[in-house]
C-alpha positions in Angstrom: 21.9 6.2 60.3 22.0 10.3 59.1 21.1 9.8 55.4 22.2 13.1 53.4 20.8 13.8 49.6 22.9 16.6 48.1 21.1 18.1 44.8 23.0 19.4 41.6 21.5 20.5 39.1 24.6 21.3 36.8 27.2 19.3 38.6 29.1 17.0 35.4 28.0 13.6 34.6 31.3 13.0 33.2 34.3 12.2 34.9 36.4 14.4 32.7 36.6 17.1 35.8 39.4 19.6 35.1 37.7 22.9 36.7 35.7 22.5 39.6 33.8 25.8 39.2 33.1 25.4 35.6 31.9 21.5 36.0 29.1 22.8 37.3 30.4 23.8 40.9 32.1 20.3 42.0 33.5 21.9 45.1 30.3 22.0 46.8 30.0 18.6 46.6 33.5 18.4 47.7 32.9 20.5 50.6 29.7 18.5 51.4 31.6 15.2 51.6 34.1 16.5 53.8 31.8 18.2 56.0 29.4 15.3 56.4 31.6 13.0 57.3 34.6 15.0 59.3 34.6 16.1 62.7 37.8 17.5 64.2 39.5 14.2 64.8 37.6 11.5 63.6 35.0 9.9 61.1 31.3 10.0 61.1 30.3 6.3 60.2 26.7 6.7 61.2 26.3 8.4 58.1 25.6 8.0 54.0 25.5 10.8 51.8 23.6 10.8 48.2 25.2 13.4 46.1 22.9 13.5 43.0 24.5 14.9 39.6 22.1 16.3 36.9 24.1 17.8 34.9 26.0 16.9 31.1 26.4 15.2 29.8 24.9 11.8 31.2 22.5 12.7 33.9 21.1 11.8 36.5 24.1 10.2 38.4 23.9 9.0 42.5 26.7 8.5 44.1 26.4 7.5 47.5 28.9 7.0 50.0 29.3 5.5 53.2 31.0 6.7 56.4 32.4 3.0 56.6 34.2 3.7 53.6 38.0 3.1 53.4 39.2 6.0 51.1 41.1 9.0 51.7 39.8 12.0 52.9 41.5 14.6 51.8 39.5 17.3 49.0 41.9 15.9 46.0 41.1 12.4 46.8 37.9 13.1 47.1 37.7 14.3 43.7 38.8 10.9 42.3 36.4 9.6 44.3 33.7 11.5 42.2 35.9 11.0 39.1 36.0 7.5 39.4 32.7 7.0 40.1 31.1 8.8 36.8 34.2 7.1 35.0 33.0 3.6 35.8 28.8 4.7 35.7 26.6 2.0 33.6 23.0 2.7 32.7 20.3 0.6 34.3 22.8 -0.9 37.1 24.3 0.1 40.2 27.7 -0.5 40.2 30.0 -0.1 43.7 33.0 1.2 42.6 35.1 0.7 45.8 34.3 -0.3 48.6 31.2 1.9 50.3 30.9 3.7 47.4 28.5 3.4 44.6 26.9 5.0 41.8 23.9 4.4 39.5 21.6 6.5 37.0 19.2 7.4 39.5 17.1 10.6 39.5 16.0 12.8 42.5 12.4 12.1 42.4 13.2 8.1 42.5 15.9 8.2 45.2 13.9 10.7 47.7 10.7 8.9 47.3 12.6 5.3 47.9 14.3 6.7 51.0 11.1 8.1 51.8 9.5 5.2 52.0 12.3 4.0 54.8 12.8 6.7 57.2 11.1 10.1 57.7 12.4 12.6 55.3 13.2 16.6 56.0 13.7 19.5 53.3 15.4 22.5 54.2 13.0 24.9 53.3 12.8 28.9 55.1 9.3 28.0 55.7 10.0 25.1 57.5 9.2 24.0 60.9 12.4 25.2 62.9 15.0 22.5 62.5 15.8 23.0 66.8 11.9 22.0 67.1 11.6 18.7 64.6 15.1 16.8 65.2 14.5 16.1 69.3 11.5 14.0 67.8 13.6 12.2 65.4 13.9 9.0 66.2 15.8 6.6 64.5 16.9 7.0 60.7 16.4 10.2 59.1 17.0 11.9 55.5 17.7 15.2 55.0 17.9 17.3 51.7 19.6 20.0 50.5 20.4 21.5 47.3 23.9 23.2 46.0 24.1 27.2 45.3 21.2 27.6 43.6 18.8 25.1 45.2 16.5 22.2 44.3 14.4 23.4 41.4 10.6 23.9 42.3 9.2 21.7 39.4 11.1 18.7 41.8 10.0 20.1 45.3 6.6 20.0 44.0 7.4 16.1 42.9 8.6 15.4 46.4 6.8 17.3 48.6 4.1 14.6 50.2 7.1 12.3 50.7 9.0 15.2 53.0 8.4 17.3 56.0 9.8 20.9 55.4 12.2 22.1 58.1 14.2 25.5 58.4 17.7 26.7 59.8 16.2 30.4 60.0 16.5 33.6 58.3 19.6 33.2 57.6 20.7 31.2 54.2 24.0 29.2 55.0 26.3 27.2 52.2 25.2 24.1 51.4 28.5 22.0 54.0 27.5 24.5 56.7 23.8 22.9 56.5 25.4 19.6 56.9 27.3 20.7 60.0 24.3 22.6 61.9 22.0 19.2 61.3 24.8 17.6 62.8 25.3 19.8 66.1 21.6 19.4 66.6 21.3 15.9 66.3 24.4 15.1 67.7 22.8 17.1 71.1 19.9 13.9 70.9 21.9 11.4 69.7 25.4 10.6 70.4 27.4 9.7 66.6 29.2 6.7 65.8 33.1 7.9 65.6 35.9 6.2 64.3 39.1 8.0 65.4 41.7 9.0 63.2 44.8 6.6 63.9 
């Protein structure tokens, strides 16, 4: 399983979502579903993404997803994903929403160290090992992190950063979605996915 924790640090807690820019850039979590789980004609369902919210006015949120999930996949659907999930959010339980979906009040610090714990664990980082070098020696389940536009703030690296091997696309810094995709290519080159095609 390809385990995926998207950080944001000002993405809303509430499910009130009426500008996607201004609710703390929503459409890169939007773009990160789609990108996670999409290729061209078919569904990645080797895969669970962990989009964690830290914004207002409720934070933190998780919402994870599964590729095994039966929702639509379109980008407004998946917004009422997300809505729905913050809509029905309880403190102190995790709550599944609809089927393979599920959300909670768990921070970043607690989920990566948990995951941690299960399965090796990789931070995109430019002064990482070179991603092309570490993921042929990945065996099994792995996690990998990423923040949105502006990053994972260093007070929470510095929280995580025994629990995580740092690993680098380059020079170059790509969007958040195109991060997903490129981890994807390269793993996808050692290990073949598990599809389900579109019917």
């Amino acid at each position: 399983m390809r385990h995926f924790i998207v950080y944001s640090q000002h993405a809303r807690t509430s499910g009130n979502i009426k500008d996607l820019a201004q609710a703390g850039r929503i459409d890169i979590l939007l773009h990160s579903m789609l990108h996670a789980f999409f290729t061209s004609n078919a569904i990645r369902e080797d895969v669970m993404l962990h989009l964690v919210l830290d914004g207002p006015p409720t934070p933190p949120r998780r919402i994870t997803i599964e590729g095994s999930a039966r929702i639509s996949w379109s980008k407004k659907d998946l917004l009422k994903v997300l809505q729905i999930a913050l809509y029905k959010a309880r403190p102190g339980v995790e709550k599944e929403v609809m089927p393979g979906v599920r959300v909670q009040d768990e921070d970043f610090i607690s989920l990566v160290k948990r995951l941690s714990r299960e399965m090796p664990a990789f931070l995109l980082d430019p002064r990482g090992t070179p991603a092309d070098e570490t993921i042929p020696t990945i065996q099994g389940d792995a996690l990998f992190i990423l923040g949105d536009h502006e990053g994972i703030p260093g007070k929470l690296r510095r929280k995580v950063r025994e629990n995580v091997h740092l690993i680098s696309l380059g020079k170059v810094i790509y969007y958040t979605s195109q991060s997903i995709i490129i981890l994807h290519y390269l793993l996808d080159q050692q290990h073949e996915p598990t599809l389900r095609i579109f019917s």
